[in-house]
mmCIF file of the N, C-alpha and C atoms, coordinates in Angstrom:
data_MODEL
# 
_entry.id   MODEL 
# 
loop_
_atom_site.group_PDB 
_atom_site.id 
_atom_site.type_symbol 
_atom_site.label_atom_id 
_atom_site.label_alt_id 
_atom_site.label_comp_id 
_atom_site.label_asym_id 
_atom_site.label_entity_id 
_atom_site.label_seq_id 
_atom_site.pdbx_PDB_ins_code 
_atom_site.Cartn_x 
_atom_site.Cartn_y 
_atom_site.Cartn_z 
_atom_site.occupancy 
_atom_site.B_iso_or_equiv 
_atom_site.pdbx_formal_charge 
_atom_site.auth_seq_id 
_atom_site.auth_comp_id 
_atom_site.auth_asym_id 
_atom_site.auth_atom_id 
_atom_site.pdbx_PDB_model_num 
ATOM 1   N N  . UNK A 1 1  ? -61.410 -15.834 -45.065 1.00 0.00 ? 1  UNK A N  1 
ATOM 2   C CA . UNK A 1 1  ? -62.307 -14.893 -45.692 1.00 0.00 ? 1  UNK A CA 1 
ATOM 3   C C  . UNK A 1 1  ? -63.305 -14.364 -44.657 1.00 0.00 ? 1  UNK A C  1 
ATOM 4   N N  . UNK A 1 2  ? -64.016 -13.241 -45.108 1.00 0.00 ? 2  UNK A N  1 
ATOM 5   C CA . UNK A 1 2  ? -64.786 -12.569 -44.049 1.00 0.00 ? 2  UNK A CA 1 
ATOM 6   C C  . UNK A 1 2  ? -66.387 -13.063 -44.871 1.00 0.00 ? 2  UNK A C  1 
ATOM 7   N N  . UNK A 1 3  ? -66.803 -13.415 -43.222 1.00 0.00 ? 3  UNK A N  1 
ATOM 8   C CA . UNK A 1 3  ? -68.035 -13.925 -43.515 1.00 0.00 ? 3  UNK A CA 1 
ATOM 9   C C  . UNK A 1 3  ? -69.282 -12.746 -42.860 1.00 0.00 ? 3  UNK A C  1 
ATOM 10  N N  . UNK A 1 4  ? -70.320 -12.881 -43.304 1.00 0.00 ? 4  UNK A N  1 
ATOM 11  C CA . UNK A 1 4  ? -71.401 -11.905 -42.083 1.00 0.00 ? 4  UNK A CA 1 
ATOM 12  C C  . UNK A 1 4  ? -71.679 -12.521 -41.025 1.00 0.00 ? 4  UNK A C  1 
ATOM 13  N N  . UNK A 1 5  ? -71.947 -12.547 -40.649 1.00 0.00 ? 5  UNK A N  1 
ATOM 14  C CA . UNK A 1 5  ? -71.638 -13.132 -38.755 1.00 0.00 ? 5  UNK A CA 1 
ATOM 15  C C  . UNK A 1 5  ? -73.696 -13.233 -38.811 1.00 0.00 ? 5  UNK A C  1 
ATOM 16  N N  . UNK A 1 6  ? -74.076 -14.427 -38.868 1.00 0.00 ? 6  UNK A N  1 
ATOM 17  C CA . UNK A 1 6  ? -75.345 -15.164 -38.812 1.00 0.00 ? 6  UNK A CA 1 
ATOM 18  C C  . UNK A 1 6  ? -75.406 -15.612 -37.333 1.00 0.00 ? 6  UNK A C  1 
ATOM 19  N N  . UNK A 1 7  ? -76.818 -15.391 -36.486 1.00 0.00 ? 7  UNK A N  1 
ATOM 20  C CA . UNK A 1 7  ? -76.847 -16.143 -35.513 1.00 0.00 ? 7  UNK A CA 1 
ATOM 21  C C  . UNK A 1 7  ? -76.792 -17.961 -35.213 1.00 0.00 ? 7  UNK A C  1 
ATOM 22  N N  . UNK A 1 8  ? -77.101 -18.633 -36.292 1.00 0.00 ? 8  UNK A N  1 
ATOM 23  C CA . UNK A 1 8  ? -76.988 -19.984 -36.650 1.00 0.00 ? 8  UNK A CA 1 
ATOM 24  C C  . UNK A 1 8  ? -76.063 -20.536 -36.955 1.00 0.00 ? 8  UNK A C  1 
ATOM 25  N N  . UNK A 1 9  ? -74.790 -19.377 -37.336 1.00 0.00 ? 9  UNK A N  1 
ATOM 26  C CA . UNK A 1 9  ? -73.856 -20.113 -38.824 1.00 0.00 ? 9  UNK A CA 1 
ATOM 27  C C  . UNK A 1 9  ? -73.072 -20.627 -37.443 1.00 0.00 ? 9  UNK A C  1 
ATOM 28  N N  . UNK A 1 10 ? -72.454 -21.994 -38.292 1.00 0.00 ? 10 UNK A N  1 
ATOM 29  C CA . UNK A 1 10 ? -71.505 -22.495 -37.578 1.00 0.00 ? 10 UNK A CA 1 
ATOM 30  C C  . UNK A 1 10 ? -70.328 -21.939 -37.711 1.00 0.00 ? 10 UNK A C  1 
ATOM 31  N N  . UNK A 1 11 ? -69.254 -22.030 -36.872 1.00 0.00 ? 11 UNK A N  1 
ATOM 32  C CA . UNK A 1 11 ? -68.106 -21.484 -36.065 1.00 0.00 ? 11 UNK A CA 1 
ATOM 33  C C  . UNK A 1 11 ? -67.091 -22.530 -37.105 1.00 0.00 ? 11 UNK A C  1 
ATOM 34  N N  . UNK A 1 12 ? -66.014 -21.641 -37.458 1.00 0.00 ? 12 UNK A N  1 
ATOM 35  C CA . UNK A 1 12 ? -65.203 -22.429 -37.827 1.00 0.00 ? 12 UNK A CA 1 
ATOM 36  C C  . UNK A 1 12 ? -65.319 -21.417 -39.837 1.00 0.00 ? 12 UNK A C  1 
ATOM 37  N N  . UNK A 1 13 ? -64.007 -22.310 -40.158 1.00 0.00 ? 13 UNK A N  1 
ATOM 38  C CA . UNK A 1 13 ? -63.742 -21.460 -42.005 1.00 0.00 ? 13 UNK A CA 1 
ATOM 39  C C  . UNK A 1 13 ? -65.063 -22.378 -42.765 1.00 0.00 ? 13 UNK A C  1 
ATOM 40  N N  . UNK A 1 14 ? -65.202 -21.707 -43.640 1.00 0.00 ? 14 UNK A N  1 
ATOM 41  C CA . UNK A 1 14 ? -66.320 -22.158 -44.598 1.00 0.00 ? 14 UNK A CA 1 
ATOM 42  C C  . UNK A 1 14 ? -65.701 -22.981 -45.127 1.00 0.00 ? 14 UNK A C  1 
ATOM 43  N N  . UNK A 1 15 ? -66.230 -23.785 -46.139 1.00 0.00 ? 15 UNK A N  1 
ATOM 44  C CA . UNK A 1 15 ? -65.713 -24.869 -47.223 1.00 0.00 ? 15 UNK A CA 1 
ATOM 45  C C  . UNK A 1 15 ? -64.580 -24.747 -47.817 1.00 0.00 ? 15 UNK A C  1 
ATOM 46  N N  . UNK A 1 16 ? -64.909 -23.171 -49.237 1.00 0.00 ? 16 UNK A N  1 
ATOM 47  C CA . UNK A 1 16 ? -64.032 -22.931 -49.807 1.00 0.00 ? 16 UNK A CA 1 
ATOM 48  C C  . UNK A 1 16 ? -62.583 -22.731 -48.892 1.00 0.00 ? 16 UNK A C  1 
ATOM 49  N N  . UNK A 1 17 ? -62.560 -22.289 -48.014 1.00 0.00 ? 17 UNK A N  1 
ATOM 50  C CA . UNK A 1 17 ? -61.443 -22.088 -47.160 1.00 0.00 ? 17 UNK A CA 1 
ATOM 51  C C  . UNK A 1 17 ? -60.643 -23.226 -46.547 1.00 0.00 ? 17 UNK A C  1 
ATOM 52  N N  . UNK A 1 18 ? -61.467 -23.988 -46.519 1.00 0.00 ? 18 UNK A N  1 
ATOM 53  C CA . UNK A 1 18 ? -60.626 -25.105 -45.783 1.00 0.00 ? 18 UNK A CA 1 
ATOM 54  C C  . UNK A 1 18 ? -60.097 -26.101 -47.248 1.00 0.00 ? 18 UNK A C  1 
ATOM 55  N N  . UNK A 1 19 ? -61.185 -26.265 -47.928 1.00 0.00 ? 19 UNK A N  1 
ATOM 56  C CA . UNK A 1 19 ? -60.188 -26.598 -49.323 1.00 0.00 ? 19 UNK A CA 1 
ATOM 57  C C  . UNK A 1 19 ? -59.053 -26.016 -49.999 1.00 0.00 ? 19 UNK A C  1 
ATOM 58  N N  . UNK A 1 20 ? -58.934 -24.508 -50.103 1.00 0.00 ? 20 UNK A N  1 
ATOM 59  C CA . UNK A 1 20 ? -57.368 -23.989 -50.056 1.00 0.00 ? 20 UNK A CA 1 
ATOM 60  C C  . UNK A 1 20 ? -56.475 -24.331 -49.165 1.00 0.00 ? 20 UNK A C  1 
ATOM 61  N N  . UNK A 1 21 ? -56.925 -24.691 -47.945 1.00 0.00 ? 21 UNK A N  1 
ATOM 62  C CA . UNK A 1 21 ? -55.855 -24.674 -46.729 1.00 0.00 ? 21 UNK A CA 1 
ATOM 63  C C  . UNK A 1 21 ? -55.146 -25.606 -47.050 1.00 0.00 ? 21 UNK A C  1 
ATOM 64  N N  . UNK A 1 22 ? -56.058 -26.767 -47.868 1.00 0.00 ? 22 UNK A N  1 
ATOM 65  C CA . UNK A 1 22 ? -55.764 -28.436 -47.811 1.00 0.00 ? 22 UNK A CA 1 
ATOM 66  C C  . UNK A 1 22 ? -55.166 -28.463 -49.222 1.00 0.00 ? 22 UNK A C  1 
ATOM 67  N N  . UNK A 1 23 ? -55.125 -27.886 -49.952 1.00 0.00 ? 23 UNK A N  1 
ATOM 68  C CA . UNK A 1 23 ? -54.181 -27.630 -51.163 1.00 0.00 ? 23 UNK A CA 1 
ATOM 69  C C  . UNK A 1 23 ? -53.212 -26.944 -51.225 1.00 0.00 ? 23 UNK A C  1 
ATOM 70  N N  . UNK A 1 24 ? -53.433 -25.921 -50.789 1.00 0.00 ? 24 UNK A N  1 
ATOM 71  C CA . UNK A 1 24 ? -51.939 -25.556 -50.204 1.00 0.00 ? 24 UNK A CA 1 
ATOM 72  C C  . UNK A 1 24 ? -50.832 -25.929 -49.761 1.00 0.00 ? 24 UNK A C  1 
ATOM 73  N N  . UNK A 1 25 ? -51.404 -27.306 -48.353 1.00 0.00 ? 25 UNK A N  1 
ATOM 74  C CA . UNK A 1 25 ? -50.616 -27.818 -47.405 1.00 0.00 ? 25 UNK A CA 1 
ATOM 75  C C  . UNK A 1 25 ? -50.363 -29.258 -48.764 1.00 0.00 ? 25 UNK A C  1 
ATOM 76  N N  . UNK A 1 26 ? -51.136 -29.642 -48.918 1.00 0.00 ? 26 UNK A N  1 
ATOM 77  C CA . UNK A 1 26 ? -50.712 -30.773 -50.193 1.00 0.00 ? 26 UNK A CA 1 
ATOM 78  C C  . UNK A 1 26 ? -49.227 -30.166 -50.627 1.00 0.00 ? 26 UNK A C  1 
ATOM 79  N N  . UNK A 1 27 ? -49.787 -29.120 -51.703 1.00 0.00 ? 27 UNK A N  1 
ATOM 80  C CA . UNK A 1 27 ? -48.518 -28.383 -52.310 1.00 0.00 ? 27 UNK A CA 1 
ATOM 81  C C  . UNK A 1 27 ? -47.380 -28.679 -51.541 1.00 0.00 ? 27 UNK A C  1 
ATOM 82  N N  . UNK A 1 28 ? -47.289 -28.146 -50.532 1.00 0.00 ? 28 UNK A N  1 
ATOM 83  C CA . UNK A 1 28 ? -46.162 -28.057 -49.987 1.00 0.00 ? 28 UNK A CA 1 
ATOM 84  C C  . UNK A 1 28 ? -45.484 -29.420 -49.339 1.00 0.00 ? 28 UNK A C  1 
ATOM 85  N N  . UNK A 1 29 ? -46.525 -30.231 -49.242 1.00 0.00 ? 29 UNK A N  1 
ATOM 86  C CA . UNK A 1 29 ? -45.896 -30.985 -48.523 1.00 0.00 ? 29 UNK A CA 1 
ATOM 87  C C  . UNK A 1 29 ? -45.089 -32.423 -50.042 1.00 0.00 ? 29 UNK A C  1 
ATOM 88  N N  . UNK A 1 30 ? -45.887 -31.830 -51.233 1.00 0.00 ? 30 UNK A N  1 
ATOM 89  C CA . UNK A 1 30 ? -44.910 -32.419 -52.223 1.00 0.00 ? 30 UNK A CA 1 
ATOM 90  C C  . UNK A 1 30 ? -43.308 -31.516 -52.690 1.00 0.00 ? 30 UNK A C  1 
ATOM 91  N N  . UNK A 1 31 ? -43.911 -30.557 -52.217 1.00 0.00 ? 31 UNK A N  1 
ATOM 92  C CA . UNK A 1 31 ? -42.396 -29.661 -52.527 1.00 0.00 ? 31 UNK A CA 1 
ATOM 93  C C  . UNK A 1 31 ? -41.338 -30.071 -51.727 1.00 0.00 ? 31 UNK A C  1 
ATOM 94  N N  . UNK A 1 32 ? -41.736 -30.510 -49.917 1.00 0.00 ? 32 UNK A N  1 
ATOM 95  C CA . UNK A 1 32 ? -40.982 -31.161 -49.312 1.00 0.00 ? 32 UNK A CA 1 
ATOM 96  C C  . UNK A 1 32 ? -40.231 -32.182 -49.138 1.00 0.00 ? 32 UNK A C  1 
ATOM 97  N N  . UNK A 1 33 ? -40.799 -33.402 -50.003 1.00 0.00 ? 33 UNK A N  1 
ATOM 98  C CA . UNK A 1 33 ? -40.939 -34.229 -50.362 1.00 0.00 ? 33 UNK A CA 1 
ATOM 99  C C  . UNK A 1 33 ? -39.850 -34.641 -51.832 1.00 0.00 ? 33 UNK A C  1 
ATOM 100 N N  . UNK A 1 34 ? -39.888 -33.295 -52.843 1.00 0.00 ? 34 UNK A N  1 
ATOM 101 C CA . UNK A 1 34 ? -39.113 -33.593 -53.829 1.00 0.00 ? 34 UNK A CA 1 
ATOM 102 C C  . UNK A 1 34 ? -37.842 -33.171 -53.266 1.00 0.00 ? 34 UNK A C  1 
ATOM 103 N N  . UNK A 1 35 ? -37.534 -32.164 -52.264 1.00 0.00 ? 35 UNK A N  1 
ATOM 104 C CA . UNK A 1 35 ? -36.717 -31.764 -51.699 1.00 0.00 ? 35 UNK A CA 1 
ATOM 105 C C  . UNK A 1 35 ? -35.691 -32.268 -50.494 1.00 0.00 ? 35 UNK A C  1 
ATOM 106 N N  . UNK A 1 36 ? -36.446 -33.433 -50.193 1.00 0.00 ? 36 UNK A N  1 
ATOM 107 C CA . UNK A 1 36 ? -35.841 -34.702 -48.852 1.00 0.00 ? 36 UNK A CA 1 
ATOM 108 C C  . UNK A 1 36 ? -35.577 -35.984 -49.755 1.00 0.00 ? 36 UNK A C  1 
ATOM 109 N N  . UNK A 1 37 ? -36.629 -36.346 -50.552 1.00 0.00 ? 37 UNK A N  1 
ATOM 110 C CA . UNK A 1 37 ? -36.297 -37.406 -50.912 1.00 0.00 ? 37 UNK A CA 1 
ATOM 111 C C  . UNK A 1 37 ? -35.966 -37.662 -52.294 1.00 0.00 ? 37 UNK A C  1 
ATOM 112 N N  . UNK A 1 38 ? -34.783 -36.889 -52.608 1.00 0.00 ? 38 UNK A N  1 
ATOM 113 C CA . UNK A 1 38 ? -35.264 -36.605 -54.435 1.00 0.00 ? 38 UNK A CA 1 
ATOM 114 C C  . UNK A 1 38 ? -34.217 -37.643 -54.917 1.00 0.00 ? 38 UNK A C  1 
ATOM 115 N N  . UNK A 1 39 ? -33.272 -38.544 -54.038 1.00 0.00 ? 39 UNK A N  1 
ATOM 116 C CA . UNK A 1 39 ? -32.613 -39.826 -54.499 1.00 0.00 ? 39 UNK A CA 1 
ATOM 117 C C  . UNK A 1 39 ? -33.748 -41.244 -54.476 1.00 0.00 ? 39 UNK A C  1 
ATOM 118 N N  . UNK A 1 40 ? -34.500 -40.740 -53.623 1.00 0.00 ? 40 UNK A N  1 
ATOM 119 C CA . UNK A 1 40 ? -35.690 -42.203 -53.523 1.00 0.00 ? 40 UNK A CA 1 
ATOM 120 C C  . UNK A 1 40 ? -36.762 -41.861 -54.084 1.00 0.00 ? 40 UNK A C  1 
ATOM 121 N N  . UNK A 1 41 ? -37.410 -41.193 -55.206 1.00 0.00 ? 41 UNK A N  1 
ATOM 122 C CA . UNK A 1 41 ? -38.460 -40.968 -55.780 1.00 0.00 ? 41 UNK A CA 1 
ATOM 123 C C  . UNK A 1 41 ? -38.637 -42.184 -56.984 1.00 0.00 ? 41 UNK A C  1 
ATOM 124 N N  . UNK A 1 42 ? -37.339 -43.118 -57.297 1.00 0.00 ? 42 UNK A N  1 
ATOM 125 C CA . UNK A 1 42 ? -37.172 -44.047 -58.210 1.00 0.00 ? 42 UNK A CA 1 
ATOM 126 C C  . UNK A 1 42 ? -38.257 -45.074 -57.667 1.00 0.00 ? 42 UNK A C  1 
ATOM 127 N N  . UNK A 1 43 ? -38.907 -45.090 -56.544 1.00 0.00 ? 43 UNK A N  1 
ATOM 128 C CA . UNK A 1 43 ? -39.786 -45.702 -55.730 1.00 0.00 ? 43 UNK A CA 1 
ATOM 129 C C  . UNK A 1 43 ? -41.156 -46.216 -56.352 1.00 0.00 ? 43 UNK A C  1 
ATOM 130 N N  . UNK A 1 44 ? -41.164 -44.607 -56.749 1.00 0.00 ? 44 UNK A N  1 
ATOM 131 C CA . UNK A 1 44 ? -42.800 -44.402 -56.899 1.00 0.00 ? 44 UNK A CA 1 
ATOM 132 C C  . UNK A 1 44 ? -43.187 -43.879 -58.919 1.00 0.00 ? 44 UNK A C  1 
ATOM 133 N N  . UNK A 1 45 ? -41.875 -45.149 -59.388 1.00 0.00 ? 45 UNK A N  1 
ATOM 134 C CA . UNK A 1 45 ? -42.176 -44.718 -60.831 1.00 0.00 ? 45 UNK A CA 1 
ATOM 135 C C  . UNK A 1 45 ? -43.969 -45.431 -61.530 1.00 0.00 ? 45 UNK A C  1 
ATOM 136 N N  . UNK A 1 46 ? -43.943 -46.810 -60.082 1.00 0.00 ? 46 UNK A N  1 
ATOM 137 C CA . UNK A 1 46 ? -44.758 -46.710 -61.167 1.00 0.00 ? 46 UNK A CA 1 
ATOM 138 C C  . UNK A 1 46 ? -46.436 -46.247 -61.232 1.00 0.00 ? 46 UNK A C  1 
ATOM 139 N N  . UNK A 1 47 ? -46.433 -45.090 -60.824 1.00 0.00 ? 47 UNK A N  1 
ATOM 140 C CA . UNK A 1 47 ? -47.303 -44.600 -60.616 1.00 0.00 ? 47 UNK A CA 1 
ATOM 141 C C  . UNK A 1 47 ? -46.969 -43.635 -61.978 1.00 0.00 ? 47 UNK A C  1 
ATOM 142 N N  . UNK A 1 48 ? -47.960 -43.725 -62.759 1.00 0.00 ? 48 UNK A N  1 
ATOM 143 C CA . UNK A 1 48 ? -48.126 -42.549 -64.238 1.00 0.00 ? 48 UNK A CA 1 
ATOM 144 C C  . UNK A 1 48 ? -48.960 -42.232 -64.445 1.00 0.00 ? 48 UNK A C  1 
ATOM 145 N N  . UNK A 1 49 ? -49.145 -41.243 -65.872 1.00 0.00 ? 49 UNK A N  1 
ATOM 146 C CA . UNK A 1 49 ? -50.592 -40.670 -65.684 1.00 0.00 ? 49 UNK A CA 1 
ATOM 147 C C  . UNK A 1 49 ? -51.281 -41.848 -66.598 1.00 0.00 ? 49 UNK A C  1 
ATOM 148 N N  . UNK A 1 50 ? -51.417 -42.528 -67.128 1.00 0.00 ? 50 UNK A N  1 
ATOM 149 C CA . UNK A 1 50 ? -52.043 -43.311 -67.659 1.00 0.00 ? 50 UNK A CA 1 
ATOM 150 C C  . UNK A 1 50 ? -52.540 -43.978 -66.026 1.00 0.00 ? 50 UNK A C  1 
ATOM 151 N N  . UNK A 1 51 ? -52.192 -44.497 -65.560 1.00 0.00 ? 51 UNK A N  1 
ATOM 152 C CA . UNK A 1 51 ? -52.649 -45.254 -64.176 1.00 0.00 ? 51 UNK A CA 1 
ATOM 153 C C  . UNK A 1 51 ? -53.738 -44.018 -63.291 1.00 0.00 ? 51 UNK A C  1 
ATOM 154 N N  . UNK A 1 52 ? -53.374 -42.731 -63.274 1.00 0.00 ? 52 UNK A N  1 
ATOM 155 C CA . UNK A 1 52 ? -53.951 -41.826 -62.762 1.00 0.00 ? 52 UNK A CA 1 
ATOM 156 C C  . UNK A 1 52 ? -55.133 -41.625 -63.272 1.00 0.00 ? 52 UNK A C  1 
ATOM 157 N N  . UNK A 1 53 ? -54.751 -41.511 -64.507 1.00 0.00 ? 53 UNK A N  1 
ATOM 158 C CA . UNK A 1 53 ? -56.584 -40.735 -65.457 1.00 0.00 ? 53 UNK A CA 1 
ATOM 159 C C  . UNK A 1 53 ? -57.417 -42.482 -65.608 1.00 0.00 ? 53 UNK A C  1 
ATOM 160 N N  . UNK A 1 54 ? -56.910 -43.198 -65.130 1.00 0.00 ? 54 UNK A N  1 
ATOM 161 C CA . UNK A 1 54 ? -57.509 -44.630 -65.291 1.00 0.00 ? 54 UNK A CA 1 
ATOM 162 C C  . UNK A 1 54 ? -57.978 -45.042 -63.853 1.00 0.00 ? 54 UNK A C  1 
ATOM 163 N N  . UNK A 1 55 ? -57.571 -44.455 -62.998 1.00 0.00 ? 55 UNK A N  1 
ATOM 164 C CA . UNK A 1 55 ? -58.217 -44.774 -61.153 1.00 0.00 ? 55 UNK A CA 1 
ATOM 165 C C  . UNK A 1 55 ? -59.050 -43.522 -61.149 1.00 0.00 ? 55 UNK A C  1 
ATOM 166 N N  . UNK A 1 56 ? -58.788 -42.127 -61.520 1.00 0.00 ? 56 UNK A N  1 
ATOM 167 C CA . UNK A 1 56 ? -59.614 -41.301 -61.680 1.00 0.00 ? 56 UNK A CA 1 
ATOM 168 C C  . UNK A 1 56 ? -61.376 -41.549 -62.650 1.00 0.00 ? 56 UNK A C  1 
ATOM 169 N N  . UNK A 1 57 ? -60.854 -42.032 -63.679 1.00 0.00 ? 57 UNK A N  1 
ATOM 170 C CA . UNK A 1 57 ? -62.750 -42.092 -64.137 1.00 0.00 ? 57 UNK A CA 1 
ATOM 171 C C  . UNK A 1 57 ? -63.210 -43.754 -63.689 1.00 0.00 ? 57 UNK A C  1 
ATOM 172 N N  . UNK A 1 58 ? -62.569 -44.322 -63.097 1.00 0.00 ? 58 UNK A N  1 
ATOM 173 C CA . UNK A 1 58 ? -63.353 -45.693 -62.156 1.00 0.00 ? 58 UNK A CA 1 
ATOM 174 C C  . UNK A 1 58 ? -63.664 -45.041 -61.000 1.00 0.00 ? 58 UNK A C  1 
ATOM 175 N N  . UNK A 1 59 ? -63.127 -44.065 -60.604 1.00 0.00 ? 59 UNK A N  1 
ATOM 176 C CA . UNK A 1 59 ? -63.258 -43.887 -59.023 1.00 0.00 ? 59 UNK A CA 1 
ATOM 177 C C  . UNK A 1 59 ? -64.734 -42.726 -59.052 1.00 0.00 ? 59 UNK A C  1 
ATOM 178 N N  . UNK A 1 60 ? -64.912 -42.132 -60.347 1.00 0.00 ? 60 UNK A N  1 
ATOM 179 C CA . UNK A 1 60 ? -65.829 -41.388 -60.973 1.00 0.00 ? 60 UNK A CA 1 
ATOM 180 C C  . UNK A 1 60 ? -67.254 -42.171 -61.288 1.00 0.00 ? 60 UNK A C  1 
ATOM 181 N N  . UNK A 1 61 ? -66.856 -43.404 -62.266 1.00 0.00 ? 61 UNK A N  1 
ATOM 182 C CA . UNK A 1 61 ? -67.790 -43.933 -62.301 1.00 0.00 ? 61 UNK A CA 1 
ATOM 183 C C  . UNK A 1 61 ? -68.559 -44.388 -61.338 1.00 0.00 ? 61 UNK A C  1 
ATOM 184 N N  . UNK A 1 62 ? -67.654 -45.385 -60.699 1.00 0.00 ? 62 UNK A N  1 
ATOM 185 C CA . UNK A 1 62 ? -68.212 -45.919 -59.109 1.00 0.00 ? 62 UNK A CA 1 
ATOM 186 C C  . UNK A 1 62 ? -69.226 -44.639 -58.212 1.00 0.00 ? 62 UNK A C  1 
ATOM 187 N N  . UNK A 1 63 ? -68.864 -42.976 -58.274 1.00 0.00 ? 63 UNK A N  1 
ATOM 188 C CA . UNK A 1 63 ? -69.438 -42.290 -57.424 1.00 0.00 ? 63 UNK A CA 1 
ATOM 189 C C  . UNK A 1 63 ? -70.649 -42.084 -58.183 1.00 0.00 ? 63 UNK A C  1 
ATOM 190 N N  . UNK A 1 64 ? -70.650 -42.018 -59.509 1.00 0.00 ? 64 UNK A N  1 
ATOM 191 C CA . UNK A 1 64 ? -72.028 -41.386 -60.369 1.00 0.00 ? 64 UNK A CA 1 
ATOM 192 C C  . UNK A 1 64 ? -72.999 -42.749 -60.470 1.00 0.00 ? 64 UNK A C  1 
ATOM 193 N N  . UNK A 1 65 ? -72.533 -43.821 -60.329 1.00 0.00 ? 65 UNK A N  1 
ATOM 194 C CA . UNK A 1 65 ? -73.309 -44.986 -60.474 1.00 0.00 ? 65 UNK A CA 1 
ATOM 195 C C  . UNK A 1 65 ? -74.193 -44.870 -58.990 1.00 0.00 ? 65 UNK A C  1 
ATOM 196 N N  . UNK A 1 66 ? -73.230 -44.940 -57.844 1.00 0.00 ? 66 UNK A N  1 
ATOM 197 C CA . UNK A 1 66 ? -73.779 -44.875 -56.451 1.00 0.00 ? 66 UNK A CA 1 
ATOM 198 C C  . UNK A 1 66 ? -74.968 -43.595 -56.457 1.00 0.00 ? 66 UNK A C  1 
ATOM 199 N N  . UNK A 1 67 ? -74.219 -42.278 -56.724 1.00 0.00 ? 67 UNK A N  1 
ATOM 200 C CA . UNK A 1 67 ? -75.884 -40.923 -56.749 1.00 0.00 ? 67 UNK A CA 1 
ATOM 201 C C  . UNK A 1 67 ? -76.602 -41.417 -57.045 1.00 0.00 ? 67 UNK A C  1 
ATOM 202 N N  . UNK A 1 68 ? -76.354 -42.182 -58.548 1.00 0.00 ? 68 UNK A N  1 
ATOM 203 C CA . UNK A 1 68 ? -77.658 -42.250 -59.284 1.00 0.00 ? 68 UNK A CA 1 
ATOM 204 C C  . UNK A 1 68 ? -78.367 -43.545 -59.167 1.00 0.00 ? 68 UNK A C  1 
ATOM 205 N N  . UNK A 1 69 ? -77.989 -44.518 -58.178 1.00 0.00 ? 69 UNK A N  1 
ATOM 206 C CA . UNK A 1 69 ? -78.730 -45.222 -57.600 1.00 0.00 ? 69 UNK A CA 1 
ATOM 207 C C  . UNK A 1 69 ? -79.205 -44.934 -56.120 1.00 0.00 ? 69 UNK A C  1 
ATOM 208 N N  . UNK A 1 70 ? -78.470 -43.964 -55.511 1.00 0.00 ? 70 UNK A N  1 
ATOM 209 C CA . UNK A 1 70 ? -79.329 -43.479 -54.419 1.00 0.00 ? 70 UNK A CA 1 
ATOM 210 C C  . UNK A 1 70 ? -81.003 -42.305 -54.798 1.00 0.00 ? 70 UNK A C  1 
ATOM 211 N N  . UNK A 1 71 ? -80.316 -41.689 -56.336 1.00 0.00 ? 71 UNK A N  1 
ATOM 212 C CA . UNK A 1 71 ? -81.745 -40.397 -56.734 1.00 0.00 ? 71 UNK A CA 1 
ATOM 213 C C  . UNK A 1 71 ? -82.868 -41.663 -57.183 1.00 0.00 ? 71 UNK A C  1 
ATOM 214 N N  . UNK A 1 72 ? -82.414 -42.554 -57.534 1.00 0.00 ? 72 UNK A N  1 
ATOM 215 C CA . UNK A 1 72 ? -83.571 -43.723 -58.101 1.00 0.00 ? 72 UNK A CA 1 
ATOM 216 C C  . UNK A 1 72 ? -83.887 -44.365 -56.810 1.00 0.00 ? 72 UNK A C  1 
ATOM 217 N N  . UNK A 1 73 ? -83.919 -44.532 -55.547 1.00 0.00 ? 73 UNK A N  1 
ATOM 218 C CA . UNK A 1 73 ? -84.599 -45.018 -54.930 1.00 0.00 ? 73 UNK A CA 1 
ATOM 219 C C  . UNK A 1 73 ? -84.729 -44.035 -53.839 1.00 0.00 ? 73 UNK A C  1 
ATOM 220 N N  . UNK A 1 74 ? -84.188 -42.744 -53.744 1.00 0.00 ? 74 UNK A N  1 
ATOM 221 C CA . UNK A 1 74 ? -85.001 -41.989 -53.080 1.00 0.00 ? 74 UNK A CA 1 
ATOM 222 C C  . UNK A 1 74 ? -86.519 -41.607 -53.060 1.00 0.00 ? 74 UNK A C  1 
ATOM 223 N N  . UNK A 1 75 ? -86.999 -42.119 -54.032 1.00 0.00 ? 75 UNK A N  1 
ATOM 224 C CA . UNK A 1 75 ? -88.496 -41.781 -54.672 1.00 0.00 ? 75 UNK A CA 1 
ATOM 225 C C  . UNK A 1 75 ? -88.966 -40.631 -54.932 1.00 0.00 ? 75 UNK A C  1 
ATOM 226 N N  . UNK A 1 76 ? -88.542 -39.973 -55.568 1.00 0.00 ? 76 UNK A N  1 
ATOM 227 C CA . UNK A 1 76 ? -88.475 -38.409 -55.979 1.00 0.00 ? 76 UNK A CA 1 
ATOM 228 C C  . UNK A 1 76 ? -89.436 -38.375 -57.241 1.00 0.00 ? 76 UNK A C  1 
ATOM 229 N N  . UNK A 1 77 ? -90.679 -37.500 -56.624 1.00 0.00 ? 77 UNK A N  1 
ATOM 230 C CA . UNK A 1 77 ? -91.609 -37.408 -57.691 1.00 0.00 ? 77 UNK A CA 1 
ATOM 231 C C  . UNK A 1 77 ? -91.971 -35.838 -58.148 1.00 0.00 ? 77 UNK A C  1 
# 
């Protein structure tokens, strides 16, 4: 993306940009993946979404517990 050219800004893609890059390349690299290894995927059954949406809101909790014990002893008045 086109940025305005700041004397300060750092060099290099902005955020949003490098997070597409890195989803993108994800994407593809599962497309590759179903496409090389699609006799050995019996591997990785047991990974489901019940296991997913269950490491997802621990891995959630754990981060909102940590903020919100770092905003409580930052001393923010």
């Amino acid at each position: 993306m086109f940025r305005i050219k700041q004397k300060n800004a750092p060099e290099g893609p902005c955020f949003t940009c490098r997070l597409i890059r890195s989803f993108i390349m994800a994407t593809v690299m599962l497309i590759i993946l179903g496409l090389v290894a699609s006799d050995r995927l019996y591997l990785l059954t047991f990974i489901s979404t019940d296991l997913l949406a269950i490491i997802i809101m621990i891995s959630g909790l754990i981060l909102f517990l940590f903020k919100f014990w770092q905003w409580k002893t930052s001393g923010t008045k």
